[in-house]
N, C-alpha and C positions, 0 to 999 in steps of 0.2 A: 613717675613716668620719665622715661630717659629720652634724650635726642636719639639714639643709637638705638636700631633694633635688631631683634632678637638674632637676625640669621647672619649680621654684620660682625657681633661681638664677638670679639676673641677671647678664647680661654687663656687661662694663665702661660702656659707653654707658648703660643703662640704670640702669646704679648713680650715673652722675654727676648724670642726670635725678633722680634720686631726694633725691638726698643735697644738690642745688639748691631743691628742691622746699621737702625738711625747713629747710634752711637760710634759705630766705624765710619760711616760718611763724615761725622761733622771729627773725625779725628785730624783732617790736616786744617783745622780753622779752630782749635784751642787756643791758640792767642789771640784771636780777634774774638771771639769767644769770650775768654777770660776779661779782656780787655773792657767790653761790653760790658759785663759786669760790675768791673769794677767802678768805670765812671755812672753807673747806675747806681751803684751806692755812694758815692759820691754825692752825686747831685739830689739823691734823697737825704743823704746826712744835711748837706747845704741847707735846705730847703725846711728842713725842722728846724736847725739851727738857728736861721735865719729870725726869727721872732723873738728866740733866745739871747741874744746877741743887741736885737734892740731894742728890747726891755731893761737887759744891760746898764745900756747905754742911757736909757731913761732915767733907772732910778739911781746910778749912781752918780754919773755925769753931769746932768742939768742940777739937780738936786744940790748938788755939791757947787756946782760954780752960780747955782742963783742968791742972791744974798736975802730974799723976801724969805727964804724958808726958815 
């Protein structure tokens, strides 16, 4: 079952109208745009990374300067 019904939906032609249409409005906001983007991968890279980094930091760092191990 879809959200969208049957007399809503557009056929392919009319989607590509459409999605040309959207895609010439958002043409003078490409760099905000782009920009978006990018700190959005960004802060997902950060953010995996994150745990990465201080596990790191765990098993080499403490490990290394504890003298009990």
């Amino acid at each position: 079952m879809s959200g969208v019904s049957e007399e809503d939906r557009l056929d392919p032609q009319a989607t590509k109208v459409v999605l040309r249409r959207a895609l010439g409005l958002a043409r003078p906001f490409r760099r905000t745009i782009a920009g978006a983007l990018g700190f959005t991968a960004l802060t997902t890279l950060g953010l995996v990374l994150g745990p990465v980094i201080v596990r790191y930091g765990v098993d080499h760092g403490i490990a290394r300067a504890d003298g009990a191990v």
